[in-house]
C-alpha positions in Angstrom: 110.6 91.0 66.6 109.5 88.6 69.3 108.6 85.1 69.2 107.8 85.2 72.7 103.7 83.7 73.3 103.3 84.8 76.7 105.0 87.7 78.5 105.0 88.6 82.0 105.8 91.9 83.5 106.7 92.9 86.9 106.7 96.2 88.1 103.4 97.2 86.3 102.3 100.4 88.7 105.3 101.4 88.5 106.4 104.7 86.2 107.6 102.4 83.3 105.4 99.9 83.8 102.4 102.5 83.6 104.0 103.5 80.4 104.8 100.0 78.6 101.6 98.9 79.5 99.9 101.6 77.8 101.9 100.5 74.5 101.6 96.9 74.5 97.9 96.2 76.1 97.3 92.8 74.7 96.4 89.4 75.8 100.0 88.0 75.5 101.2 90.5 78.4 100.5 89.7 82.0 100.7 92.7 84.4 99.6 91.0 87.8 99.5 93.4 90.8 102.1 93.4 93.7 99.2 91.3 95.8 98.9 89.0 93.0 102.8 88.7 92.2 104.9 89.5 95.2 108.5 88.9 94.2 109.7 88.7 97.8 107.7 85.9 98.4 109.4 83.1 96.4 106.8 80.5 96.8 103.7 81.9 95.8 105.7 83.7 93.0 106.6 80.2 92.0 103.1 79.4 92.0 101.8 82.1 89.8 104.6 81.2 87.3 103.7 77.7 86.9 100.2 78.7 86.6 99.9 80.8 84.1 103.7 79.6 82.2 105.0 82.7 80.8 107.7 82.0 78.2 109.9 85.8 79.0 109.5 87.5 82.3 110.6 91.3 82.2 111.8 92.2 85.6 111.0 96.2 86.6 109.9 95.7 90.2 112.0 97.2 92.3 112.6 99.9 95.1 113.9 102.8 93.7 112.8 106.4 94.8 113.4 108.1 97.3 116.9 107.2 96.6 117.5 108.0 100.1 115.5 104.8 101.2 118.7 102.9 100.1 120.6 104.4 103.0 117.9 104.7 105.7 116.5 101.4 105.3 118.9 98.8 103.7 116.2 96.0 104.5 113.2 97.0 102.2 116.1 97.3 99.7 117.9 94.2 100.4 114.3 92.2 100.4 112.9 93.9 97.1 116.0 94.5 94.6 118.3 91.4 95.6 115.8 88.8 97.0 113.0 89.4 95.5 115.2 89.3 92.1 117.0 85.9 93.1 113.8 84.6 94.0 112.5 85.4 90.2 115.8 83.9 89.0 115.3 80.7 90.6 111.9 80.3 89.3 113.0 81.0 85.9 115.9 78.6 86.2 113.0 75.6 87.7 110.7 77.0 84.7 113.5 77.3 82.2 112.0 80.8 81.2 114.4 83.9 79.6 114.7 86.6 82.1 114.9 90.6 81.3 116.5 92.2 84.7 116.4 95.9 84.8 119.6 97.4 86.4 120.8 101.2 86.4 124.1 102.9 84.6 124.2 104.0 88.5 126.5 100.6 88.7 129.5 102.5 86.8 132.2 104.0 88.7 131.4 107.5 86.9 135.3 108.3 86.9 135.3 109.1 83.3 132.3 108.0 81.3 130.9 106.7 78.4 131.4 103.2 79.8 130.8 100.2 77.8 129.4 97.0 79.0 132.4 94.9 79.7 134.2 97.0 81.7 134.2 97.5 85.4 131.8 98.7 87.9 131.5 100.0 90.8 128.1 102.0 92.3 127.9 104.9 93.1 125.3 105.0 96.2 123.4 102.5 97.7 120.3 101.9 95.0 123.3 101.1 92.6 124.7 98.1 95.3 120.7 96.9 95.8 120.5 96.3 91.4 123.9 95.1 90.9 123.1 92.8 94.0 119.9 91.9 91.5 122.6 91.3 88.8 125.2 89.2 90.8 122.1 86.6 90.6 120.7 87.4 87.0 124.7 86.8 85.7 124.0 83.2 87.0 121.6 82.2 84.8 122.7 82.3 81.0 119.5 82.7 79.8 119.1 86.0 80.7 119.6 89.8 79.6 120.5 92.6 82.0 119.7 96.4 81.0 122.0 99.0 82.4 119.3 102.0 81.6 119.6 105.5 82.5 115.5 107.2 82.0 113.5 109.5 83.1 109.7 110.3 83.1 108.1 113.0 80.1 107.9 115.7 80.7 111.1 116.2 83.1 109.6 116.3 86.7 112.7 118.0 88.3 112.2 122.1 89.1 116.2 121.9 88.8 118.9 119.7 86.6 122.3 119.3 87.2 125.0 121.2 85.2 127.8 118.9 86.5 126.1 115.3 86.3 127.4 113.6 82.8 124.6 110.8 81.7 122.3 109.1 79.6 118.5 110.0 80.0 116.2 109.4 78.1 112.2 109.0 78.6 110.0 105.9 79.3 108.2 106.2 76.4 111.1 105.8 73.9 112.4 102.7 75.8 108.7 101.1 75.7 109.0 101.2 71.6 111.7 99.8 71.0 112.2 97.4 74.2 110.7 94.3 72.3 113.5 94.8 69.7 116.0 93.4 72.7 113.9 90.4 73.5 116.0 88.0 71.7 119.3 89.3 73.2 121.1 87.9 75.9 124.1 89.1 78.4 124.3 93.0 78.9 122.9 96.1 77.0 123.3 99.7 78.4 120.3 101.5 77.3 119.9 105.4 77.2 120.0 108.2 75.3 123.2 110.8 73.8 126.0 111.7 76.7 124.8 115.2 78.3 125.1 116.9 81.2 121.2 116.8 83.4 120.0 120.4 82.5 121.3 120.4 78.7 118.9 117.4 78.9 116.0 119.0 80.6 116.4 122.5 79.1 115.4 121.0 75.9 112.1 119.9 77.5 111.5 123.0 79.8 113.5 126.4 79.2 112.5 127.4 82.2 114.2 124.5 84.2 117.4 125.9 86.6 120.5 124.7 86.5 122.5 123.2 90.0 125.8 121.8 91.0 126.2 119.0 93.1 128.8 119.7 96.1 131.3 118.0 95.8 132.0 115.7 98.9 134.3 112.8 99.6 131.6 110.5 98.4 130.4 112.5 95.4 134.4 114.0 93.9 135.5 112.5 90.3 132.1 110.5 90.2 129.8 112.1 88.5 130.1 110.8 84.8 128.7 107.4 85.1 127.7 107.9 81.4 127.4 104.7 78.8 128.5 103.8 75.7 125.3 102.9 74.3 126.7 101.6 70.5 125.6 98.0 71.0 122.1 99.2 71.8 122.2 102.1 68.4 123.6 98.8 66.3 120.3 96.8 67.6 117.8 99.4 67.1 118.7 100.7 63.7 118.6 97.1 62.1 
């Protein structure tokens, strides 16, 4: 599955990173804290990488909730999600060290959906800019795989789902399993679960859970299906 000997992580206080590290707990993985790996700073991140010469990095730092950060404060998102991911892909390019970048499906135009990895993109809100900003710099360095993943924590956290929101969830837990199955993979995988609606997701999980629409807005009107094709991911899983 993975001939990779040492394995570094970023991102590991994170909600997925919590998660993976619960799975995979052994010597091979390195889960250094934000003090001990800050990706903004690219010379002591440098450091930390020649020191303890990982062969993979997987890349989940990043600033992410509240999505509204993205629009109030550009620089935190700027500095963590583009910098702080070009620094790591300079440091793999000095190191020559494969690199696993964590995007979003948010980087889809959500016109029409079910979207497969070559086509085009186009965010749809400001996190989606700050990752495929991280990708822009990841695409530059061939040894390298990018995720497009749509997930969500177990149990659904949400008190409401939306009925008019077309997309890919699917938990942490089931990405940790069968992540390492990627590892040798390079270019672009969209990663996710079936095409449903938010609350026919949730519902399953909590019958309780109420049902919303998003208003429809000049910025929100024909994009709200930024759904995947996920058949490269189904072909690599069930071999």
């Amino acid at each position: 599955m993975s001939n990779y000997k040492k394995i570094l992580f970023t991102g590991a206080s994170g909600r997925f990173g919590q998660v993976f590290k619960k799975i995979y707990n052994s010597k091979k993985y390195l889960y250094p804290s934000r003090k001990e790996f800050n990706i903004t700073n690219y010379k002591s991140s440098l450091k930390y990488i020649k020191k303890n010469k990982p062969d993979l990095i997987i890349h989940c730092a990043a600033l992410s909730r509240p999505m509204s950060i993205h629009n109030t404060n550009i620089i935190d998102s700027i500095e963590t999600n583009i910098i702080g991911t070009s620094n790591l892909v300079k440091a793999c390019s000095i190191q020559k060290i494969k690199l696993i970048y964590f995007s979003t499906s948010y980087v889809y135009p959500g016109l029409k959906g079910n979207y497969k990895e070559t086509e085009s993109i186009q965010p749809i809100n400001n996190y989606a800019w700050s990752k495929l900003g991280g990708e822009c710099a990841v695409q530059l360095y061939k040894n390298s795989l990018i995720l497009r993943i749509c997930m969500t924590e177990k149990p659904f956290v949400h008190k409401y789902a939306f009925k008019n929101f077309m997309t890919n969830f699917i938990f942490h837990d089931e990405v940790a399993k069968f992540l390492p199955k990627l590892f040798k993979y390079k270019g672009i995988i969209n990663v996710g679960g079936p095409i449903k609606n938010v609350y026919d997701f949730a519902k399953k999980y909590n019958s309780k859970i109420k049902g919303k629409y998003i208003q429809r807005s000049k910025t929100t009107i024909n994009r709200l299906k930024p759904s995947m094709n996920i058949s490269r991911l189904k072909k690599i899983i069930n071999d």
